[in-house]
C-alpha positions as CSV (number, residue, x, y, z in Angstrom):
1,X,160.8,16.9,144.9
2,X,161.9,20.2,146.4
3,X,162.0,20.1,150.4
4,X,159.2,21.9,152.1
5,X,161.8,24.9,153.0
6,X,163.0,25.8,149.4
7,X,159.1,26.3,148.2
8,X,158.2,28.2,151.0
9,X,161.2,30.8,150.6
10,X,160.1,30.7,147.0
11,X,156.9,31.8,147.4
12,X,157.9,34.0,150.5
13,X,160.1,35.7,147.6
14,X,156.9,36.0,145.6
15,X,154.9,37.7,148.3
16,X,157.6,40.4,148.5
17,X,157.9,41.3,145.2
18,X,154.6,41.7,144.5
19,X,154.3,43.8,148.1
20,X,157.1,45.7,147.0
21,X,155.6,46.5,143.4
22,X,151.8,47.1,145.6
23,X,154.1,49.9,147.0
24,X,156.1,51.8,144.9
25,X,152.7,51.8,142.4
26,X,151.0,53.4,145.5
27,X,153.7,55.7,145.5
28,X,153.9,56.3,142.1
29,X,150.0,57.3,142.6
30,X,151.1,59.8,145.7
31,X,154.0,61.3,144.5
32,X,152.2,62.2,141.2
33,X,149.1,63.9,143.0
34,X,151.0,65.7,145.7
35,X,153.0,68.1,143.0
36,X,150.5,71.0,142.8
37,X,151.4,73.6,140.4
38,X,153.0,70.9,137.8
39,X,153.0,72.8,134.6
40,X,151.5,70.1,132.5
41,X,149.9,72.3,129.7
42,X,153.4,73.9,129.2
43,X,155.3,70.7,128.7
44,X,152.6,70.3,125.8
45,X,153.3,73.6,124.2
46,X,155.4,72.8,120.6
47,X,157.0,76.9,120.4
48,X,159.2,77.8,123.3
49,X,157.1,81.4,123.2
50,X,153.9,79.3,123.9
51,X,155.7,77.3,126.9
52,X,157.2,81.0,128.3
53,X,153.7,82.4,128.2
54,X,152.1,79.4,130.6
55,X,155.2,79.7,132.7
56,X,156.2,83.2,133.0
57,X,154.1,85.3,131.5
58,X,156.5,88.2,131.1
59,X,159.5,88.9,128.4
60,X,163.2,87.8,128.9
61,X,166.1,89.3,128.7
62,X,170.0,88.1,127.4
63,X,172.5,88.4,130.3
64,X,175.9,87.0,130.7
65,X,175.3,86.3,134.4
66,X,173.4,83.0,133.2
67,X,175.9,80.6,132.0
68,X,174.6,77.5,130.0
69,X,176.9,74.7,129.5
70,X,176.0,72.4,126.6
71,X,178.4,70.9,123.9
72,X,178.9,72.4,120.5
73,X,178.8,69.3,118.4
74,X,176.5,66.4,120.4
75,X,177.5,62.8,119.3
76,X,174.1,61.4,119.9
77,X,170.6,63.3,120.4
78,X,169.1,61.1,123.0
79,X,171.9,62.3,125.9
80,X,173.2,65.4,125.8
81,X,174.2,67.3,128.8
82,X,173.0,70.6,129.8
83,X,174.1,72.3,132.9
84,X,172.8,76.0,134.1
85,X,174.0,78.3,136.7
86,X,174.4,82.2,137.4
87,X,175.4,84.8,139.7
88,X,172.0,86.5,139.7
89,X,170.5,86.6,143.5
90,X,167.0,85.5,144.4
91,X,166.8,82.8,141.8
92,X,163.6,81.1,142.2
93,X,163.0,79.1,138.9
94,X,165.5,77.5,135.8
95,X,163.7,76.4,132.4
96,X,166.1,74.8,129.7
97,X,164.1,74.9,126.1
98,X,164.7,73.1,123.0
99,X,162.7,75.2,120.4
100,X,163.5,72.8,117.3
101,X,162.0,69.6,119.6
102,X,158.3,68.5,119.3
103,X,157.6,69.6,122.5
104,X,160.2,72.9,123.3
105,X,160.0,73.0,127.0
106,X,162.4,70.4,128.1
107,X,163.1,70.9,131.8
108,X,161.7,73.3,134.8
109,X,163.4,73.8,137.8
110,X,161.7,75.3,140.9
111,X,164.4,76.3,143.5
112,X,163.7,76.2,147.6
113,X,164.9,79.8,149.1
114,X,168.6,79.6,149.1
115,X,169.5,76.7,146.6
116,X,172.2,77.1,144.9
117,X,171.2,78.7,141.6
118,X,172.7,75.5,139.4
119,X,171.0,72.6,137.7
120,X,172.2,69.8,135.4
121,X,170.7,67.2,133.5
122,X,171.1,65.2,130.1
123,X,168.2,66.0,127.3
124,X,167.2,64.9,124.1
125,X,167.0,66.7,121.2
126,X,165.4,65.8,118.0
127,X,167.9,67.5,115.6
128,X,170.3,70.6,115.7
129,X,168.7,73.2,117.6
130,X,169.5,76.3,120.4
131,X,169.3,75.1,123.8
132,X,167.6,78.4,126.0
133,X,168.4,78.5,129.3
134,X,166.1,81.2,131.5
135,X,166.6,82.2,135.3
136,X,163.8,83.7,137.0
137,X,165.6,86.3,139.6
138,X,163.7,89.0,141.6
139,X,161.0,88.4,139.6
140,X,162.5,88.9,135.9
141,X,163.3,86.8,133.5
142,X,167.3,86.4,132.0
143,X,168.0,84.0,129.9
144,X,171.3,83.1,127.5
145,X,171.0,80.2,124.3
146,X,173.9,78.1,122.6
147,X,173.7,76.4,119.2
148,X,174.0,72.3,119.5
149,X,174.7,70.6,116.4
150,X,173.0,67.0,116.5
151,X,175.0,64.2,114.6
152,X,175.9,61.2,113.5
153,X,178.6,59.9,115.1
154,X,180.1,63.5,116.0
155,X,181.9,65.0,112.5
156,X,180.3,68.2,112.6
157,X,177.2,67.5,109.8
């Protein structure tokens, strides 16, 4: 028989993990209605033209003052790191696209008023594809792309 102590801290544990999942569900519920504006329809869109139009609206353009950072040959799909940043002022928005995955937008940024204009994440990407990285800046679009060769195990295929 356990003394009286042990089963009470037991179920006192049991009380609080169930609180604790009561409030990070209700949280969950919260954090998911209070972001007004989510672009839902465009994380649906399966062409990265389709996902511009719901996002932007307007055409891009190449510039070399948005530099994308993404590796050449990526060892394994599931994790492969993307970072964007540029020199353009007034950055308000970053989008990172994956036109070759089932669903081409893969990440949209909104940026506060002066936030650094630099994001990073790790994506995954079906098979080889361009990664398209697009800066919104005084209301135009820039964007730059890099070729990532998906493998197996990293020897180029």
């Amino acid at each position: 028989m356990q003394p009286a102590s042990v089963s009470h801290q037991a179920s006192r544990r049991t009380a609080l993990r169930l609180l604790a999942l009561l409030g990070f569900t209700a949280l969950a519920g919260k954090v998911q209605a209070a972001a007004p504006g989510w672009p839902e329809q465009a994380f649906q869109q399966k062409t990265d033209d389709d996902a511009l139009k719901l996002l932007y609206g307007k055409p891009m353009e190449v510039s070399d003052k948005v530099t994308l950072d993404v590796p050449e040959i990526a060892e394994n799909g599931a994790v492969v790191p993307v970072s964007v940043s540029t020199t353009l002022p007034n950055v308000t928005r970053i989008t990172i696209l994956v036109p070759e995955n089932p669903s081409a937008l893969a990440a949209s940024y909104k940026l506060a008023d002066g936030a650094m204009p630099s994001v990073g994440c790790r994506l995954k990407m079906a098979k080889t594809s361009n990664v398209v990285a697009v800066v919104e800046s005084d209301g135009r679009l820039y964007s730059a792309s890099k070729e990532v060769k998906v493998t197996l195990g990293g020897c180029g295929g």
